[in-house]
N, C-alpha and C positions, 0 to 999 in steps of 0.2 A: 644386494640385488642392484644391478645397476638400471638408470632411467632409463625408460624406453627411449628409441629413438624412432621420429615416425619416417616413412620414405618421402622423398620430396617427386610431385610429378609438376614440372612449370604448365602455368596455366595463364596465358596474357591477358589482360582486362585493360582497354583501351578508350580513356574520355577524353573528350575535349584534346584529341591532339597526346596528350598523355598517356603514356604506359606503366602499367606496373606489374609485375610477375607475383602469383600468389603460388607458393609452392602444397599451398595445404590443400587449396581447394576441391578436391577429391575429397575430402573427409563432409562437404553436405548430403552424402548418402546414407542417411542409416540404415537403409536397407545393404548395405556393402557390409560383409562381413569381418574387413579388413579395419572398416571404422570399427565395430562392437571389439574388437580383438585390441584396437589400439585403448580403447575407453577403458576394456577389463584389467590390458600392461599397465595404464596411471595408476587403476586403482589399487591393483595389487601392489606397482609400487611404494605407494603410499605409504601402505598397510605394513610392509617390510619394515618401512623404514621409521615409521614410528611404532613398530612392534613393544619396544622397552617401555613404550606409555600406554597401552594397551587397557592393565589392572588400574591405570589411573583413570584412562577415558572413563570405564565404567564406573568406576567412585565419586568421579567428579557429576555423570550422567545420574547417579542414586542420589549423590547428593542435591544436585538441583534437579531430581525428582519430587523428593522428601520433601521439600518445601514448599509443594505445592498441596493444598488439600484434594484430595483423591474424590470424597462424597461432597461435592459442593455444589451452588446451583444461583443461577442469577434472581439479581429481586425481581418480585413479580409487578407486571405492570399490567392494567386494567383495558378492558377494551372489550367490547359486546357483550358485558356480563359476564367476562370469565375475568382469572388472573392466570397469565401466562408467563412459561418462564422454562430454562434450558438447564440442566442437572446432570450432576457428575457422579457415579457412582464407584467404589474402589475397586481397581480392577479393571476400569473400564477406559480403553482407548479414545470413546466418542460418547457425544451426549445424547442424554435425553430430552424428546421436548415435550412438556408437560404443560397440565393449564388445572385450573380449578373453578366451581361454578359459582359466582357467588361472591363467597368469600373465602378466606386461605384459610377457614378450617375443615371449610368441606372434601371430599374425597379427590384426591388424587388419580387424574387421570392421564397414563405415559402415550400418546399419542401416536408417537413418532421412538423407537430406539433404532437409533443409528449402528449402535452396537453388533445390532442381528443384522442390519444388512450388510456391515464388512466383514461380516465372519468368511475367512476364507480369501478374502481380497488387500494384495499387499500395500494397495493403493483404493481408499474410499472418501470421499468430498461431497457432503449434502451443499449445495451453494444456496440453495433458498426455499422457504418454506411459504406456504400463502390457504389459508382456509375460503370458502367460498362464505359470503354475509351471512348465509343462515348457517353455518360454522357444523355444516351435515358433510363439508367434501373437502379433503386436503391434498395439494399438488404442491411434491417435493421434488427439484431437482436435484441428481448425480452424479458425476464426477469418478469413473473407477480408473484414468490412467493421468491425470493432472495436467492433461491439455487446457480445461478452460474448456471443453465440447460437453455438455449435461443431456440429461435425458429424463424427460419428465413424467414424471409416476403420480397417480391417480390412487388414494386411499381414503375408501368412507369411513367418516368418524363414527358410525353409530354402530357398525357391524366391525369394523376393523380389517373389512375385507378390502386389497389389493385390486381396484380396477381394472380390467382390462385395455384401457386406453394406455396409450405409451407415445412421447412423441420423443424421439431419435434426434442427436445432433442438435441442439440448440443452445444459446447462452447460458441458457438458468435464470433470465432475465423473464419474468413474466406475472400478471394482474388479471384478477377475476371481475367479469363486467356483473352491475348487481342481482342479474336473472339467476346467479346461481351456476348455469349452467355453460357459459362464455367463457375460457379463458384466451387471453392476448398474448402472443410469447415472440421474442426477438429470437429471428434464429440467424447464425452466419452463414460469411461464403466461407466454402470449404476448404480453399485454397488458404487466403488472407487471414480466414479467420475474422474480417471483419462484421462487424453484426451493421446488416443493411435491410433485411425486411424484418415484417410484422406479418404475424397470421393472427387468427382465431382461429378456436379447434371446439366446437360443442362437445361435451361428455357423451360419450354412447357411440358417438359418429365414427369411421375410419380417417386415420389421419391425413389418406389423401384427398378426401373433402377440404382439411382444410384451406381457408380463404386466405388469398394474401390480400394483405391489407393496405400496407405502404411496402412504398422500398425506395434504399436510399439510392439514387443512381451515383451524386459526387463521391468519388471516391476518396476524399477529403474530410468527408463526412462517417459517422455510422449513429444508428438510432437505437432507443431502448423507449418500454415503455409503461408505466406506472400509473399510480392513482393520487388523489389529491386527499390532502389530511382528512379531509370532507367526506371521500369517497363517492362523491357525489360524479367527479369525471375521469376521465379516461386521458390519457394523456401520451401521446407521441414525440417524444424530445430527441432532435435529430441536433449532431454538436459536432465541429471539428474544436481546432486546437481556439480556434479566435471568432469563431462566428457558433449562433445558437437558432435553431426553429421548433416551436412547439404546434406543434395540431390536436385539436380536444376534443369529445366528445361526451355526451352524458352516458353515463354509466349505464344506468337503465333504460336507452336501446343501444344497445349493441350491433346492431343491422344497421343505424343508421350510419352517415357520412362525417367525417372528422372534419371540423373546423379548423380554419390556422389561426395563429393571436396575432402572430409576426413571422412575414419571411425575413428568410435571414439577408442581414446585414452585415459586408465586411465589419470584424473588429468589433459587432458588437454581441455581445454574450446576454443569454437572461436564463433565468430560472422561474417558473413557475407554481403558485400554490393558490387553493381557493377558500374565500370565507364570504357570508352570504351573496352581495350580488354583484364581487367582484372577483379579478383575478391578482394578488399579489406577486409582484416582479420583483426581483432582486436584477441587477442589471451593471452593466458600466459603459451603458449609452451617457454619452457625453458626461461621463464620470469613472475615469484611469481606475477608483479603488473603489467601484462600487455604490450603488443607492438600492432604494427600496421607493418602489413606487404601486402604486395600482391602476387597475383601468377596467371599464365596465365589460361584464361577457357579453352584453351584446353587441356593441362595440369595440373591441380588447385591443386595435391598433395603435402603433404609435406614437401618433396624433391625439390619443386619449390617454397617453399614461404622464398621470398626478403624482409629483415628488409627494413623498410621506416620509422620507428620510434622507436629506440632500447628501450630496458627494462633501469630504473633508478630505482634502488632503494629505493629513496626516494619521485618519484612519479607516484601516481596513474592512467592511462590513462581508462578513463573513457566511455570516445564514442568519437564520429569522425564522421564528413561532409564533402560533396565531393563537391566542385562546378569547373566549369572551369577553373577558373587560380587561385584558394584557394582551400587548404588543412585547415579545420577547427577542432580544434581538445579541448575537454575537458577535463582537466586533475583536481587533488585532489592534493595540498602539503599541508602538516602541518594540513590536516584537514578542507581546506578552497579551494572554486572551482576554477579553472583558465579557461579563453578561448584565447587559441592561433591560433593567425591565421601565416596560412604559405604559399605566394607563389611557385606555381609551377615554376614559370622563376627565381628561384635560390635567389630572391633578398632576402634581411634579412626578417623574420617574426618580430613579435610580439605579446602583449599582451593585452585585455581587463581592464583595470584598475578601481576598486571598494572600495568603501571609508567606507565602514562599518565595525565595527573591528571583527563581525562575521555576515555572509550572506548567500544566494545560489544563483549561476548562472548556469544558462543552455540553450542550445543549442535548439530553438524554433523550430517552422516548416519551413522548407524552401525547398520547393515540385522542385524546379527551379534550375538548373544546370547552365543557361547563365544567371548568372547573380554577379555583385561586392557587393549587400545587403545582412546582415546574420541577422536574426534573432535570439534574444534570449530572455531569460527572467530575471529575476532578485527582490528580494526580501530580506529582513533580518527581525530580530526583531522589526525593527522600522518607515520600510520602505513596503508601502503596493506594493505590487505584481503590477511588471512593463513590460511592453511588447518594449524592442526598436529592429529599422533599425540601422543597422550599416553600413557604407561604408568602405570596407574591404581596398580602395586606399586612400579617403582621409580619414581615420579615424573619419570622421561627424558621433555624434550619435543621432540617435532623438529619444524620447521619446514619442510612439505610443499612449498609455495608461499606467494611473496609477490606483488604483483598487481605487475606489470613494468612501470613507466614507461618507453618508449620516451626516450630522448633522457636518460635520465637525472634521478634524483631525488635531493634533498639535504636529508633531514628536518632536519638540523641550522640552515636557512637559515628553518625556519617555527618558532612556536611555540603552543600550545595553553593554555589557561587554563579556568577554571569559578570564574565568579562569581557572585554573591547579589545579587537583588534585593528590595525589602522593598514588598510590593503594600498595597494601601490599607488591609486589612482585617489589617497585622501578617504575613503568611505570608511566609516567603521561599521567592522563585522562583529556580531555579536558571537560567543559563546558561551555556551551552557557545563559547567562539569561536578563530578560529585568524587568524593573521597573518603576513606576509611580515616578518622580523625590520628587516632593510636598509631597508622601505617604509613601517614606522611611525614618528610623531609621535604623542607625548602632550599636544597640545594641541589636539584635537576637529575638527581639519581633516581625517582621513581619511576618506575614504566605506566605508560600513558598510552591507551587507546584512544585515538581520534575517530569519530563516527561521521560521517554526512551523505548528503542523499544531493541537492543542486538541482532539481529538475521540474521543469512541466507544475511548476508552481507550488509543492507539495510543501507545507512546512513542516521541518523536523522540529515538532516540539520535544520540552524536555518532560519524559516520560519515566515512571518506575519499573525496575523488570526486580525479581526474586534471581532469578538467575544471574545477573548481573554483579550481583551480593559476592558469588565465589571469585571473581577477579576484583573485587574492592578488600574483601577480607585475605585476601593474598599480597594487598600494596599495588594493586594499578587505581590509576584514576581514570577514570570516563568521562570523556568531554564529546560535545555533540557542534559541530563547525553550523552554525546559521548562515552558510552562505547565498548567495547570489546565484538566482536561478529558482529557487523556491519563494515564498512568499511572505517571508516570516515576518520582513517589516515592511509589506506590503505591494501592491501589484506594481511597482517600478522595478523594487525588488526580484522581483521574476522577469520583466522585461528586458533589463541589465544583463542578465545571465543567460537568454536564448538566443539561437539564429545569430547572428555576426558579432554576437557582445558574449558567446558561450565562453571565449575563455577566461573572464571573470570569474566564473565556477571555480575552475581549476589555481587562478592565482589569489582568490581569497583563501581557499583551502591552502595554501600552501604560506599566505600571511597568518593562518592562523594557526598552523605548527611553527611556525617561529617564534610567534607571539607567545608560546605557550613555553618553550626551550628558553627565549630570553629571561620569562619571568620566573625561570626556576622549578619549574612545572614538571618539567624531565629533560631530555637532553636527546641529541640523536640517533644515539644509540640504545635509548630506551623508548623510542616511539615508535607507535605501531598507525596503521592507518587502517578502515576497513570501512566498508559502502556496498552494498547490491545491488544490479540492474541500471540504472542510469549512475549509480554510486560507483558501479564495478566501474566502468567510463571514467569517471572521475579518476576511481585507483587508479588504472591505466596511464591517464593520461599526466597524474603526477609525477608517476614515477618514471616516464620519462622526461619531465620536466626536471625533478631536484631527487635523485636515486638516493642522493647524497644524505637526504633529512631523514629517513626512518630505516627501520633497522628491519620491518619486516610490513608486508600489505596481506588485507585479506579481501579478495573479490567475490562476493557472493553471485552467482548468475548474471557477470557484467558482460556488458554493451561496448566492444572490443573493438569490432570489423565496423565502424562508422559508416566509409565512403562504400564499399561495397553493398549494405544491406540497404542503406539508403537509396542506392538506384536500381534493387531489386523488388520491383512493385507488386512479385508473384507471392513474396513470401507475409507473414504477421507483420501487421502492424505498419508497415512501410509509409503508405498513400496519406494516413495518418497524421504519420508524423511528420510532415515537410514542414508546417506552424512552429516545431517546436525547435529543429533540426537543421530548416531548411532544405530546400530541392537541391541535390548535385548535379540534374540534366544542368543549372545554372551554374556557369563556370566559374565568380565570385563564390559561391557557394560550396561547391566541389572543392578549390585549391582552400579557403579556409575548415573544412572540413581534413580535409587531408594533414594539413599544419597539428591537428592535436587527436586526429583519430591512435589509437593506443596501437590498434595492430602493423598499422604501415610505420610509424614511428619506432619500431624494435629497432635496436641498434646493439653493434656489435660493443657492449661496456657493462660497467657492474651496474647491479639491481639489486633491491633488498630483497630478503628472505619471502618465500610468497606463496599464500595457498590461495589455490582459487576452486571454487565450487561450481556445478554444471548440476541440471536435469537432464535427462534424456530426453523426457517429452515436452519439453520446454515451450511455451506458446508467445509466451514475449521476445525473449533472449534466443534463438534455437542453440541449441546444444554446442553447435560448429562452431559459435565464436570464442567461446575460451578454451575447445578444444584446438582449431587452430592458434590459438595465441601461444598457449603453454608450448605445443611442439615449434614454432617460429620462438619460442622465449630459451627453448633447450639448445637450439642450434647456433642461439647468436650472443649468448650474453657471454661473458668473457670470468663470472666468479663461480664459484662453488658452493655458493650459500643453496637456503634448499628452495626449490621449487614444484609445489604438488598439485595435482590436479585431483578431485574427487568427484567423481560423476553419479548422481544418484540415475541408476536405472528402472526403476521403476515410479516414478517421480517427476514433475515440473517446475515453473517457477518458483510454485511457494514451496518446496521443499515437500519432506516427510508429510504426512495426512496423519489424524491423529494429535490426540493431546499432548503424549510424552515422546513419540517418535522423534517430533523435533528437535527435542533436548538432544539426542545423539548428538547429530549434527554440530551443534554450539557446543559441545563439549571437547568434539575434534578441535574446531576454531579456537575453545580457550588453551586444549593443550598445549599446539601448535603453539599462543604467543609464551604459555608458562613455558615451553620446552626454549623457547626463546631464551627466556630470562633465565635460566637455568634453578626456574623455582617449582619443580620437579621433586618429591623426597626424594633421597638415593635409595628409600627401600623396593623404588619402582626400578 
């Protein structure tokens, strides 16, 4: 079958003086038939052309299904006199949310099957779940096309019956004030998708009673709105990329008027939580990585907030838990997570202790203020995802759950490492990789997937997948690039890598596939590179940088078209992002944007092997930018290597809905790099 080819119509787009011709731009239509017919040509081609691995996708797909427990369910954690908790049944696409009264040998009640409500739907997304205090009324939101747009549904726990309230089009984002009878829900604009107001909606009432409550007008800005561990207030958290404002109100009135603690401040960010008659800030007013301060509610301003945790500039303060006689607090050194715990009666703290030489820990749920257990969680490359109780006085930690490999796991057979790379500008970059002990050589013949993400502060820690397992037991290694742009060794670390320093992102990723070739790790032609969404960006914009270093890329729903979507302020996410991205109306801006945006960069020369993935209903990413890339990537690269586009149409950013749908997906992506390697059996 040959690749499709798309038709070209010129379309001028003209800034600052500058021209540039986009021949694809016609394809932001999906209503255009001529786009669904080009979406269904990629896919089909696809599907041709990896037809021979077909019997594999699915074995590989059974296979890292199998290893996942089918009947499973999360630990329960405590809170209003129940224990509550999410449950997997076999057979079952989606979960259960269940709770118990009491204690966990009392009866078992399924509150919520999500299972019944996607019967029938090829696309279903519960995004949030929330009981009213007297735990008589539950409001779920859902998700049936994976826009990110929910609609929230009204179910009495004591009858089981379906309310007739429904409120249409909103985040999923929403908090019950403690009458029971208030709920608070962000809803977006229609267009943007930005979430900028706030309603209340009473139970009973029609939804066009409901109140607006705030609304964001910066279009810089969007708000959501929550409750306080306490439950005591109501909370308003309006946030762009580098400024924060909170507005609060007590729970129990809901009629009344929201207070602010702080308006916003260029540059300066806070977060919010409350313990008796203060408000606890986490912040990085005049602290680059962060403090912990508080300040009184009835004076909550700036001017009243008390360090209780000063800034260090060598570590990251991360989040922070409040319980009665413990201050619990998350922090980031060197790139690897800490948890400190700190009595309030003066006596010395201390610390969580973890034996992995790279990991992630964090701070679980812990709904309970009277009490000396902290929950957390805990995970590395070689260690499956763990749930422990900690006793904050004796230090006893117990091990709740381990995440169950079916079929059996032998961490002793993998091993994990964190190495240094040294990027052009002297910085070492840290990374993270794990390997099948019996399936390595150290002489740069193994294949080697490179992983990273680079953005909006996000840190890629190093994390366990089961699935992961079938490309380790095949001879790849997995390494995770810590670069510049996320936060991993802290908030400099993310400032280095946005706005005028973004292509730091792109040339530490690109130090750290060298780093990894010279030290025998693989070689260029066994490196693969893969990233999603601000990652796909990254793909892109390496591989026109060094085409030369890897042998193939995998772009999950990447951030392609830069300079155009950037100065389109009608569509997701745009207004947003200037913080992160910068504004292109600014002509500094726009020309280095344009320097590494992936799509205007295509260029007539060879490029690795390359799959790139698409939703259709896409809310971050829209659809059009890796469909334009791939057809501008068909018309101008000058090899034969492959290039495939896969569009899920029925689907958005996060992919497949469902627990094992997913697995499809990544089973193509592992194909694709085995079919690379040519470690395919030949009985497929």
């Amino acid at each position: 079958m040959q690749a499709p080819k798309a038709k070209k119509i010129a379309h001028l787009l003209e800034t600052h003086g500058h021209q540039r011709i986009d021949n694809y731009y016609w394809m932001r239509d999906r209503e255009n038939p001529e786009v669904i017919e080009y979406l269904n040509a990629e896919n089909d081609y696809l599907k041709s052309s990896l037809k021979s691995t077909e019997k594999f996708q699915e074995e590989l797909f059974q296979e890292m299904k199998s290893r996942i427990k089918e009947d499973d369910e999360s630990v329960p954690y405590f809170k209003s006199g129940y224990y509550w908790y999410i449950k997997y049944e076999t057979g079952g696409e989606y979960p259960l949310y269940c709770r118990k009264k009491g204690n966990l040998d009392a009866p078992e009640e399924v509150f919520l099957n999500v299972n019944l409500l996607a019967e029938g739907k090829a696309y279903y997304l519960v995004g949030g779940t929330a009981a009213t205090p007297d735990l008589k009324t539950l409001a779920f939101a859902s998700d049936q096309v994976g826009r990110r747009i929910y609609e929230i549904h009204f179910k009495n726990l004591e009858t089981g019956e379906i309310l007739p309230d429904n409120i249409p089009a909103i985040t999923g984002n929403f908090a019950w004030a403690a009458d029971n009878q208030t709920l608070f829900y962000s809803k977006q604009d229609p267009d943007t998708l930005r979430s900028y107001q706030i309603y209340s909606h009473r139970l009973g009432t029609p939804t066009a009673e409901d109140r607006l409550i705030y609304e964001e007008k910066d279009e810089e800005f969007s708000c959501v709105v929550h409750k306080t561990k306490s439950e005591k207030y109501i909370l308003i958290h309006s946030e762009s990329t580098i400024s924060s404002e909170i507005r609060f109100m007590d729970s129990a009135d809901p009629t009344s008027e929201f207070r602010l603690l702080q308006a916003r401040i260029p540059y300066v960010e806070y977060a919010a939580d409350h313990y008796q008659d203060h408000f606890w800030i986490r912040t990085n007013h005049k602290a680059q990585n962060f403090k912990l301060v508080k300040t009184p509610i009835a004076s909550p301003g700036i001017e009243n907030w008390e360090d209780v945790i000063e800034h260090r500039e060598t570590v990251l303060l991360e989040d922070f838990d409040i319980f009665s006689h413990f201050l619990v607090v998350q922090e980031r050194t060197k790139g690897l997570c800490k948890i400190n715990i700190k009595p309030w009666d003066g006596t010395p703290g201390h610390s969580l202790e973890f034996d992995d030489e790279t990991y992630t820990a964090w701070i679980s749920t812990n709904p309970e203020f009277e009490t000396s257990i902290l929950r957390f969680g805990y995970n590395s490359l070689v260690t499956p995802a763990s749930t422990f109780d900690y006793h904050m006085v004796t230090k006893e930690k117990t091990l709740l759950k381990q995440q169950e490999i079916i079929g059996g796991y032998d961490s002793t057979q993998y091993t994990s490492a964190r190495i240094w790379a040294k990027a052009e500008d002297g910085v070492m970059v840290p990374i993270s990789l794990v390997y099948k002990i019996d399936k390595f050589s150290p002489d740069g013949n193994n294949p080697l997937l490179l992983y990273s993400y680079g953005s909006y502060g996000y840190s890629m820690d190093a994390y366990f997948s089961s699935s992961r397992l079938s490309l380790l037991d095949r001879g790849f290694v997995f390494a995770i690039a810590h670069i510049r742009g996320g936060e991993d060794l802290g908030r400099m670390w993310y400032e280095d890598g946005k706005m005028l320093k973004k292509r730091n992102t792109f040339t530490d990723y690109i130090t750290c596939a060298e780093h990894l070739i010279s030290q025998k790790y693989t070689s260029a032609s066994h490196l693969y590179g893969m990233g999603g969404s601000a990652g796909g960006l990254l793909m892109g914009a390496v591989m026109n940088m060094r085409p030369d270093l890897f042998n193939g890329l995998i772009a999950a729903v990447p951030f392609v078209d830069v300079v155009t979507t950037m100065l389109d302020e009608s569509i997701p996410l745009t207004t947003g992002e200037f913080q992160e991205w910068g504004n292109p109306k600014n002509k500094d801006y726009y020309e280095y944007m344009l320097s590494y945006s992936p799509y205007d960069n295509v260029e007539a020369k060879e490029y690795p092997n390359l799959l790139i993935t698409s939703g259709l209903h896409d809310s971050q990413v829209q659809y059009w930018e890796p469909t334009k890339w791939v057809a501008k990537l068909r018309d101008m690269k000058t090899d034969s290597k492959l290039l495939f586009l896969h569009t899920n149409m029925d689907a958005g950013h996060g992919g497949a809905s469902g627990r094992f749908n997913s697995l499809k997906e990544m089973a193509l992506e592992y194909t694709f790099l085995l079919y690379l390697e040519n470690r395919i059996p030949s009985k497929y």
